[in-house]
C-alpha positions as a LaTeX table, in Angstrom:
\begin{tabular}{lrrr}
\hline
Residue & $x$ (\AA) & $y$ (\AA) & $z$ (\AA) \\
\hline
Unk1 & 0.00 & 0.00 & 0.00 \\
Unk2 & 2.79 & 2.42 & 0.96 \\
Unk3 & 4.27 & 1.56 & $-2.42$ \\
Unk4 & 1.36 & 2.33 & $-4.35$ \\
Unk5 & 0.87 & 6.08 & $-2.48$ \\
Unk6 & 4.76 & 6.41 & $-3.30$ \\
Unk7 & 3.98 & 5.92 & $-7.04$ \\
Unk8 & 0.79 & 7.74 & $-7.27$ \\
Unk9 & 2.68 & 10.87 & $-5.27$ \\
Unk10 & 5.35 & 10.45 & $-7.86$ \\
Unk11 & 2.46 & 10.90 & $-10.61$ \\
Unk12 & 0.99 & 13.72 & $-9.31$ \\
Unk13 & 4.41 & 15.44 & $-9.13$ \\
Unk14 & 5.87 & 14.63 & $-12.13$ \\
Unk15 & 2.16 & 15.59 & $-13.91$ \\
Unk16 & 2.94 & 19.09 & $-11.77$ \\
Unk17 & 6.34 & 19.83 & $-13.53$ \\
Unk18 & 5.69 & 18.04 & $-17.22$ \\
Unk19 & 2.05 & 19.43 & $-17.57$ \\
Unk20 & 3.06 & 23.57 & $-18.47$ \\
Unk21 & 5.12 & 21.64 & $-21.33$ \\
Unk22 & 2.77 & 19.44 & $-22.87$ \\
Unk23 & $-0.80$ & 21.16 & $-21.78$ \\
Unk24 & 0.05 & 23.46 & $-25.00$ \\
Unk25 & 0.43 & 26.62 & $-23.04$ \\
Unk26 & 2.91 & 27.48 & $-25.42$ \\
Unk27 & 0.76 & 29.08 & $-28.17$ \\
Unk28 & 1.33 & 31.51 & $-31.05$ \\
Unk29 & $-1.32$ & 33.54 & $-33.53$ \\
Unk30 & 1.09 & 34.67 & $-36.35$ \\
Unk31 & $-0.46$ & 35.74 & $-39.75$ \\
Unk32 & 1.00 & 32.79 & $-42.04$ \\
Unk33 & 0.72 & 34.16 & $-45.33$ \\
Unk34 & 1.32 & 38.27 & $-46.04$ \\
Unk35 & 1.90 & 40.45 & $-49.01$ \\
Unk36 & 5.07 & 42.44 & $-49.10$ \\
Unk37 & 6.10 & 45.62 & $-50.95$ \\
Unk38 & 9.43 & 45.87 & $-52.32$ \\
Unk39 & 10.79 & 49.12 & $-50.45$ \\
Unk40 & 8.36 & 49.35 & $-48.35$ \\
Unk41 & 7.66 & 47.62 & $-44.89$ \\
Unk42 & 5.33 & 45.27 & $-43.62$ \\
Unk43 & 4.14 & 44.31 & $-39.85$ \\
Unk44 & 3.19 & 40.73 & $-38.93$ \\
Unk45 & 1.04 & 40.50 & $-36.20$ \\
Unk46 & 1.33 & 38.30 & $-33.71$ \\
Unk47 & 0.64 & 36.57 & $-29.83$ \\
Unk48 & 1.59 & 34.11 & $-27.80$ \\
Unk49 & 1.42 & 33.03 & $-24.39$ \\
Unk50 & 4.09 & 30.41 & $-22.69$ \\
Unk51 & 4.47 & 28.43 & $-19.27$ \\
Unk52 & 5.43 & 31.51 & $-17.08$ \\
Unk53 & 2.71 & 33.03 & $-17.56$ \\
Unk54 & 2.12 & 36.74 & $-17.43$ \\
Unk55 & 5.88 & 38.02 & $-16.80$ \\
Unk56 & 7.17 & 41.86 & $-17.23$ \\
Unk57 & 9.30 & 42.63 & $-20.51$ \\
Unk58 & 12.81 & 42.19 & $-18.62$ \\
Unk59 & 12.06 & 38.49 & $-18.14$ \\
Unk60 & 11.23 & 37.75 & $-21.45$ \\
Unk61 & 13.47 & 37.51 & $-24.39$ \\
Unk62 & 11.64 & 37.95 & $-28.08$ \\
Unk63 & 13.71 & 36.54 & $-30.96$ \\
Unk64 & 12.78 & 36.03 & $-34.53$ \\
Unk65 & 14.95 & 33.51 & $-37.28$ \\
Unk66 & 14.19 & 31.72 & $-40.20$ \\
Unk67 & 12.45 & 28.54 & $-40.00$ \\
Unk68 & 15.16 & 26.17 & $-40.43$ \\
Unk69 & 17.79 & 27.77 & $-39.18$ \\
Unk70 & 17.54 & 28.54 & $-35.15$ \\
Unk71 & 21.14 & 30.63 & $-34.84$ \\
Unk72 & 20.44 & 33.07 & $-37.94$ \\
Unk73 & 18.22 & 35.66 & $-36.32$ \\
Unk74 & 16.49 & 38.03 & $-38.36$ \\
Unk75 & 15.76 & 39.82 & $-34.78$ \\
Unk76 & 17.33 & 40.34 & $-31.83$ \\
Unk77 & 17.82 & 42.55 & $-29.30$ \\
Unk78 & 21.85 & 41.79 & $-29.82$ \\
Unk79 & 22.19 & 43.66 & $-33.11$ \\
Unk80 & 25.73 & 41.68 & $-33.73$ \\
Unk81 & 23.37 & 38.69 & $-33.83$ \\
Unk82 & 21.22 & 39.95 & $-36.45$ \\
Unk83 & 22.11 & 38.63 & $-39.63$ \\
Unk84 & 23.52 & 41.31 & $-41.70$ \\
Unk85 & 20.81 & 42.09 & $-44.35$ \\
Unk86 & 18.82 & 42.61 & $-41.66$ \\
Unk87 & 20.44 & 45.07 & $-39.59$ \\
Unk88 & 18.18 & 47.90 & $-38.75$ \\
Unk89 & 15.26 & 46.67 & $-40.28$ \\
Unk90 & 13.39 & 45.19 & $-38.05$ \\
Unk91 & 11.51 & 45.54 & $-34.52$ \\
Unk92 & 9.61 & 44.56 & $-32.39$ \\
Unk93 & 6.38 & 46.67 & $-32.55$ \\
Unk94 & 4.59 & 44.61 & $-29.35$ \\
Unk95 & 5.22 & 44.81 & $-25.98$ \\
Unk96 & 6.62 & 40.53 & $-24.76$ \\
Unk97 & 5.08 & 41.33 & $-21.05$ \\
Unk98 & 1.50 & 42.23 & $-23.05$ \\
Unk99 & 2.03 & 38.38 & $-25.10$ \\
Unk100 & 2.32 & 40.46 & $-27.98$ \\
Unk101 & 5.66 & 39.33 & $-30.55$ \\
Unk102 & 4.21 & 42.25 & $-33.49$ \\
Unk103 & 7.28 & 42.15 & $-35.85$ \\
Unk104 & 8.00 & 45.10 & $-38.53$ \\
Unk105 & 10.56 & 45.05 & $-40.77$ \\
Unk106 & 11.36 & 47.90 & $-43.34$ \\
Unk107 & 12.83 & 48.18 & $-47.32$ \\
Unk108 & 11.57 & 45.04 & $-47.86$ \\
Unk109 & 13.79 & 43.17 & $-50.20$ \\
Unk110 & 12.70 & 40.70 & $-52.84$ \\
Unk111 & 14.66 & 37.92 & $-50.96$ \\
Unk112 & 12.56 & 38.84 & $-47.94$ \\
Unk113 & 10.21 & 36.19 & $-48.37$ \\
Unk114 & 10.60 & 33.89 & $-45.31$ \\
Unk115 & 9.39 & 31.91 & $-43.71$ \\
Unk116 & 10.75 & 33.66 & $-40.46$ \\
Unk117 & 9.38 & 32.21 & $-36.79$ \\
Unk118 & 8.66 & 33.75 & $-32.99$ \\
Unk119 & 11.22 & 32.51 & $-30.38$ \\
Unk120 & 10.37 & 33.46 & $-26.73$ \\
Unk121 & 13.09 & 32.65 & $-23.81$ \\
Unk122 & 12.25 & 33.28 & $-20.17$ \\
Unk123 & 15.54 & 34.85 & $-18.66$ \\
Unk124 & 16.73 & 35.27 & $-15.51$ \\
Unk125 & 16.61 & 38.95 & $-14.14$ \\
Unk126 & 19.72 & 39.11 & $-12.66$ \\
Unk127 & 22.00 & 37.44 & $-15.60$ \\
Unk128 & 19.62 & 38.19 & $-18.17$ \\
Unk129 & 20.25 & 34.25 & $-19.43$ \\
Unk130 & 17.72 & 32.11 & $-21.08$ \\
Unk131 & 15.88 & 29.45 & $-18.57$ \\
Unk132 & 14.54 & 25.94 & $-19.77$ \\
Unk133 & 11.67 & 27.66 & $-20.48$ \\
Unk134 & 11.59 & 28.64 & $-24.21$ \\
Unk135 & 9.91 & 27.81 & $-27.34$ \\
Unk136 & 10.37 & 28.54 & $-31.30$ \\
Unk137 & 7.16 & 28.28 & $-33.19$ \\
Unk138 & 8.15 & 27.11 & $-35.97$ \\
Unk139 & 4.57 & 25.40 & $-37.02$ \\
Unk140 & 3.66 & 28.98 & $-36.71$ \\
Unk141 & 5.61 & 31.05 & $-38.99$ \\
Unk142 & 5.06 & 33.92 & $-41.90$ \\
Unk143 & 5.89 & 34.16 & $-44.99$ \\
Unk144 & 5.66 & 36.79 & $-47.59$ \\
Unk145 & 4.32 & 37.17 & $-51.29$ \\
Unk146 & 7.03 & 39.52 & $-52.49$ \\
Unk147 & 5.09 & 42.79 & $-54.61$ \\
Unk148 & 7.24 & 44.63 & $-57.34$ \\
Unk149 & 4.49 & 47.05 & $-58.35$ \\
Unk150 & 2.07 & 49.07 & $-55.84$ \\
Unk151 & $-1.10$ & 47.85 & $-55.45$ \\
Unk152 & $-3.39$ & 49.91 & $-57.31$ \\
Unk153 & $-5.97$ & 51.91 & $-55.18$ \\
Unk154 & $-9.98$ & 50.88 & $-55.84$ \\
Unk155 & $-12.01$ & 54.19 & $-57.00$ \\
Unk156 & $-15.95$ & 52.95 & $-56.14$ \\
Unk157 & $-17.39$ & 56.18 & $-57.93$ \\
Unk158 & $-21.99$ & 56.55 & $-57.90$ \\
Unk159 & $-23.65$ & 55.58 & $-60.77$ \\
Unk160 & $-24.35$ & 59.16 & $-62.21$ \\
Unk161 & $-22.86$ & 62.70 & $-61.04$ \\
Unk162 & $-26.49$ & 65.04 & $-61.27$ \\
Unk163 & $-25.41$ & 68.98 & $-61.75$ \\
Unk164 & $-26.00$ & 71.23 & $-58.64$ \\
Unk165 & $-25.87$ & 67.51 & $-56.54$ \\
Unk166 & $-23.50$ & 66.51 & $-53.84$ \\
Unk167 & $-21.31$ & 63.95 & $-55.22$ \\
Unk168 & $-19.34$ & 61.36 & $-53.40$ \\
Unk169 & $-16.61$ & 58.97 & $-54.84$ \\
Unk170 & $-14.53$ & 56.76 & $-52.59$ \\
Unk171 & $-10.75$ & 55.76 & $-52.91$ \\
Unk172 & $-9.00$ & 52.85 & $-51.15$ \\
Unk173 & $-6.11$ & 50.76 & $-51.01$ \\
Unk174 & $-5.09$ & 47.74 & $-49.16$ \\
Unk175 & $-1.28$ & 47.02 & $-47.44$ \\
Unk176 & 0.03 & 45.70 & $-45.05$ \\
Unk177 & 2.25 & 48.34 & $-43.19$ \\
Unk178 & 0.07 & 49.96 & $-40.57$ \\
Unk179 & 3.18 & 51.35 & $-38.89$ \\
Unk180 & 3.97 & 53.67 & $-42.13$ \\
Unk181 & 0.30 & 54.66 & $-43.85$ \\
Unk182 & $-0.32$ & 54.60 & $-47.85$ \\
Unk183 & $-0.84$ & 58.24 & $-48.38$ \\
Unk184 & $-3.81$ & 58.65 & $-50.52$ \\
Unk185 & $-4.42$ & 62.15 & $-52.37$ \\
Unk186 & $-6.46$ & 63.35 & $-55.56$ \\
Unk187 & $-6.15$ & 65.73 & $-58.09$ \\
Unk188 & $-9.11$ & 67.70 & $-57.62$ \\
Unk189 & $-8.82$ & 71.57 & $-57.39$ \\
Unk190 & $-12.70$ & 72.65 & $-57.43$ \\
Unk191 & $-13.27$ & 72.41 & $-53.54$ \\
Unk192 & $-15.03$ & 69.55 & $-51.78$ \\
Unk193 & $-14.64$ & 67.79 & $-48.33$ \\
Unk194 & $-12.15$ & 64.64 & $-48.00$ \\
Unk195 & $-12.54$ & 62.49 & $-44.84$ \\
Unk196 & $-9.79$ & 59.87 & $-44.32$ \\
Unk197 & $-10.20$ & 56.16 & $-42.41$ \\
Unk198 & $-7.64$ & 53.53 & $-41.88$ \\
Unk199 & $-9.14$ & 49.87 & $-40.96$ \\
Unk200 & $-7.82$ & 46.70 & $-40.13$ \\
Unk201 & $-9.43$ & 43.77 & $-42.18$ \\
Unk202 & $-8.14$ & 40.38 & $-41.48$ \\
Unk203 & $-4.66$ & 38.41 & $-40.50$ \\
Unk204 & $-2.30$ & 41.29 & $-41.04$ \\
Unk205 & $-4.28$ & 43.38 & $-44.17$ \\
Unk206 & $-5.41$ & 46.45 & $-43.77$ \\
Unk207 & $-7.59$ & 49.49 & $-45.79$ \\
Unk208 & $-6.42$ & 52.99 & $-45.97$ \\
Unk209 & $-10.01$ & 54.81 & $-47.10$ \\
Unk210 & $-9.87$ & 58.78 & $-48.30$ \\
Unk211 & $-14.02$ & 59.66 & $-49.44$ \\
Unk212 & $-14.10$ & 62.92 & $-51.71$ \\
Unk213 & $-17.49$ & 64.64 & $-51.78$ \\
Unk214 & $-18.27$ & 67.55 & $-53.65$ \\
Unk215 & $-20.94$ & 69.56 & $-55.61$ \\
Unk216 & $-20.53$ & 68.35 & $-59.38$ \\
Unk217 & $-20.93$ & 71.23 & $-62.27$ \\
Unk218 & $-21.76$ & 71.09 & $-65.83$ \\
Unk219 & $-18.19$ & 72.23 & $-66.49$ \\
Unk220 & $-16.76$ & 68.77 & $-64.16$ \\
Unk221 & $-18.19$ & 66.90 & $-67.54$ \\
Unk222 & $-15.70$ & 64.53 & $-68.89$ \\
Unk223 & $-12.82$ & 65.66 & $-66.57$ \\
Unk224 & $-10.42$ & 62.58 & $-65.17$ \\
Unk225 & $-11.04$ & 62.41 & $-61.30$ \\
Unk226 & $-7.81$ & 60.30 & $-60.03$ \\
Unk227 & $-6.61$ & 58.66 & $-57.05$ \\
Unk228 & $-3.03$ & 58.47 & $-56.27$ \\
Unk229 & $-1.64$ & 56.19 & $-53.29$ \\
Unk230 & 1.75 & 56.94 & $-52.19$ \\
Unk231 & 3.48 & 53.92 & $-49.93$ \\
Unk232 & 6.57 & 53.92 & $-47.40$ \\
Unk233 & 8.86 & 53.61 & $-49.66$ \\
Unk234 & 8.56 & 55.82 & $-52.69$ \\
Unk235 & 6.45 & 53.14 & $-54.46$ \\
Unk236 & 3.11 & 55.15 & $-56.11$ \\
Unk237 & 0.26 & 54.16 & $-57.79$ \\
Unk238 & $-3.45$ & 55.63 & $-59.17$ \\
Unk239 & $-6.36$ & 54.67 & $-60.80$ \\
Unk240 & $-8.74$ & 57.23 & $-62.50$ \\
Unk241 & $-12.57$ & 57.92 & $-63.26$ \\
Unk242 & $-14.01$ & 60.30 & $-65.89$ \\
Unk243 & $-16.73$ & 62.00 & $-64.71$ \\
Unk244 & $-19.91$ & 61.83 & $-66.84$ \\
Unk245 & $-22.55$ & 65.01 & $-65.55$ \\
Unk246 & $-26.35$ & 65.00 & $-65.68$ \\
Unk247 & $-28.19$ & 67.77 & $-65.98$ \\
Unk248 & $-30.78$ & 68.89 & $-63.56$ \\
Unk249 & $-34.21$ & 67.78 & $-64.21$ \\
Unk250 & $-36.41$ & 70.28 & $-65.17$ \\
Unk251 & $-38.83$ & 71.75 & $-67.50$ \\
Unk252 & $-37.52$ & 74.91 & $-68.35$ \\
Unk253 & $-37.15$ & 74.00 & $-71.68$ \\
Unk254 & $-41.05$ & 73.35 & $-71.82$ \\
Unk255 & $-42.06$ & 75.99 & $-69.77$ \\
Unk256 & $-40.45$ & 79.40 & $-71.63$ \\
Unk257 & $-41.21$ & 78.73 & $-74.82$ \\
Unk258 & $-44.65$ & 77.56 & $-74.06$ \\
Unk259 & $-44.65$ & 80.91 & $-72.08$ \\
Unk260 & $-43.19$ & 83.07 & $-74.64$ \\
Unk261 & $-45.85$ & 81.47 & $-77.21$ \\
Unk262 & $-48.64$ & 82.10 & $-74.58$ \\
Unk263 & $-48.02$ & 85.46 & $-74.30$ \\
Unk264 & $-47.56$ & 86.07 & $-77.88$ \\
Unk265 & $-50.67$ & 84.90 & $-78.55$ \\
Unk266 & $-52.45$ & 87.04 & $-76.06$ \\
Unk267 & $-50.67$ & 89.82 & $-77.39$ \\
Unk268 & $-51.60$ & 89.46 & $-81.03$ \\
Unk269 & $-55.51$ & 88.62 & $-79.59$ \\
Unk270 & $-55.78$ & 91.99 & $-77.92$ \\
Unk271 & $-54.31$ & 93.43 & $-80.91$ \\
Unk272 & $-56.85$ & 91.69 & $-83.24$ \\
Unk273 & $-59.51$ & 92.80 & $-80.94$ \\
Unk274 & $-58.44$ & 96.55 & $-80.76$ \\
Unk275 & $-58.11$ & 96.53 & $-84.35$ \\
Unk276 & $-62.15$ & 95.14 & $-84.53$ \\
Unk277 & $-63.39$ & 97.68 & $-82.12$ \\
Unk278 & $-61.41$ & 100.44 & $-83.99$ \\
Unk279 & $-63.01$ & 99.46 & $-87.55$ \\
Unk280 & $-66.07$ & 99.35 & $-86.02$ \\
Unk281 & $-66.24$ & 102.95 & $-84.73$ \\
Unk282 & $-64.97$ & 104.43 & $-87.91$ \\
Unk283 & $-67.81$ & 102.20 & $-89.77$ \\
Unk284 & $-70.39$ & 103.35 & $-87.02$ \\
Unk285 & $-69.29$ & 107.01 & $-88.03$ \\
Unk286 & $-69.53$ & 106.76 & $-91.47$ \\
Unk287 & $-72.83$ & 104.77 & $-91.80$ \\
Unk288 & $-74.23$ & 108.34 & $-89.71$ \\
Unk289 & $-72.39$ & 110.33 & $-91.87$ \\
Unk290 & $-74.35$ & 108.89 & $-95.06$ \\
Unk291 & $-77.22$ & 108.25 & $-92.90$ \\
Unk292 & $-77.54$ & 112.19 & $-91.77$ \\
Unk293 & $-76.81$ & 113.51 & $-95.24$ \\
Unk294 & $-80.33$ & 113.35 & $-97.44$ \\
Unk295 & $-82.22$ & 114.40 & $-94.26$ \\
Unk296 & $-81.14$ & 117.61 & $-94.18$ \\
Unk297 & $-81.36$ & 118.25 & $-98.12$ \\
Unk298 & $-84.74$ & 117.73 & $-97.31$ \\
Unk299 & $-85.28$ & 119.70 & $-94.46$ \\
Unk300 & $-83.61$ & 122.73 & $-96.05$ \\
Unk301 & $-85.84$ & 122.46 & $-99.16$ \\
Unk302 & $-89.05$ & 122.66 & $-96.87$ \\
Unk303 & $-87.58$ & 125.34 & $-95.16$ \\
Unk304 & $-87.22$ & 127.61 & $-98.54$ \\
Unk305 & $-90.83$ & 126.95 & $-98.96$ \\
Unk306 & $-91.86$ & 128.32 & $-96.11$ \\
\hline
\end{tabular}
């Protein structure tokens, strides 16, 4: 009996020490898979957590290297140990006592393309030397699809532009350098409100928005509105719209000449009717003219008579 509580002491104990190894505490959320601008930068976001659990920064060590290859660091807080085409191009973005391992790394170079993997040593604070406890994830690692040419920004314009009618075309572009923001500008000189907004979409990609609202003209017709995005980098690209204007709706075009041949007519009918009332007072006159005439021929002979 005393051998069997021995053994199932020794169970319990070795369960105690063996279980922050193999209960998969040590964990890592990297984005696997990431575009990458040549010149630019990118950031890779990324977590973890690991036996010690929550520790402060100075007794965790942060290390990034290529999958397989453990010694050739492509971070570390050693410079010397940073492999030279490397060298001041990359950081650490996330704060170790937070769990957060957020790499950048600038002027991306076409041979940039990885995969590269989170290491995370617990040291000792007084030496500042790795424990036992540390981990590479190496079934958790990026890796980038190299870009040569700037993605091209994505101009979602309304159907129609109406004259005298606020009108509101939106610009965006996607990257993946949050750290160092696409700048996105257009070439429009006639006024008009821009509002910027930078969103993160999914595993790493993110949307830099710029919305351009203004009142569209009839001279705007057929001009080239364009969008130009500018990265970290020097790298540009644009895309363009031509603007197509609708006029106003309205019946002018109805109304004055129907007008104009309104009051024409009425003009021409009191006219025609002054003209008939005229002639008929100069007839009137001369019908009694002819009409008083014999009468007094008559009269006067009657009056010589008497």
């Amino acid at each position: 009996m005393d051998t069997e509580r021995k053994m199932l002491i020794f169970i319990l104990l070795l369960t105690a020490v063996c279980s922050p190894v193999f209960s998969g505490e040590w964990k890592a959320t990297v984005a696997e898979n990431l575009d990458a601008l040549v010149t630019s930068c990118v950031v890779v976001p990324c977590s973890f957590t690991h036996v010690g659990g929550l520790l402060p920064n100075s007794r965790l060590r942060g290390l990034w290297h290529r999958q397989d290859k453990f010694d050739q660091f492509i971070y570390h807080e050693d410079q010397t140990r940073v492999l030279d085409n490397f060298k001041e191009r990359t950081q650490l973005l996330g704060r170790l006592g937070e769990n957060n391992c957020t790499l950048e790394i600038t002027d991306m170079k076409d041979h940039d393309n990885g995969p590269f993997c989170f290491r995370v040593e617990v040291v000792r604070k007084e030496t500042n030397e790795p424990t036992r406890d540390k981990f590479s994830f190496v079934e958790d690692c990026v890796q980038f699809k190299m870009l040569h040419d700037a993605p091209k920004p994505v101009l979602t314009p309304p159907k129609t532009a109406i004259e005298g009618k606020p009108y509101t075309i939106i610009c965006s572009v996607t990257h993946t350098c949050p750290s160092h923001l696409p700048k996105l500008t257009w070439n429009w000189g006639n006024g008009g409100d821009i509002t910027e907004i930078h969103k993160q979409h999914y595993g790493g990609n993110w949307e830099a928005t710029s919305t351009l609202t203004f009142v569209a003209q009839a001279k705007d017709d057929y001009t080239d509105l364009t969008c130009s995005a500018e990265f970290h980098g020097g790298k540009t690209s644009s895309s363009a719209v031509t603007l197509s204007i609708k006029r106003s709706e309205n019946y002018n075009h109805i109304i004055i000449p129907a007008a104009v041949g309104i009051g024409t007519a009425v003009i021409f009918g009191l006219l025609c009717v002054f003209m008939v009332k005229k002639y008929k007072k100069r007839i009137a006159e001369l019908q009694s003219q002819v009409g008083a005439g014999p009468d007094s021929e008559d009269e006067k002979r009657r009056n010589r008579f008497l």
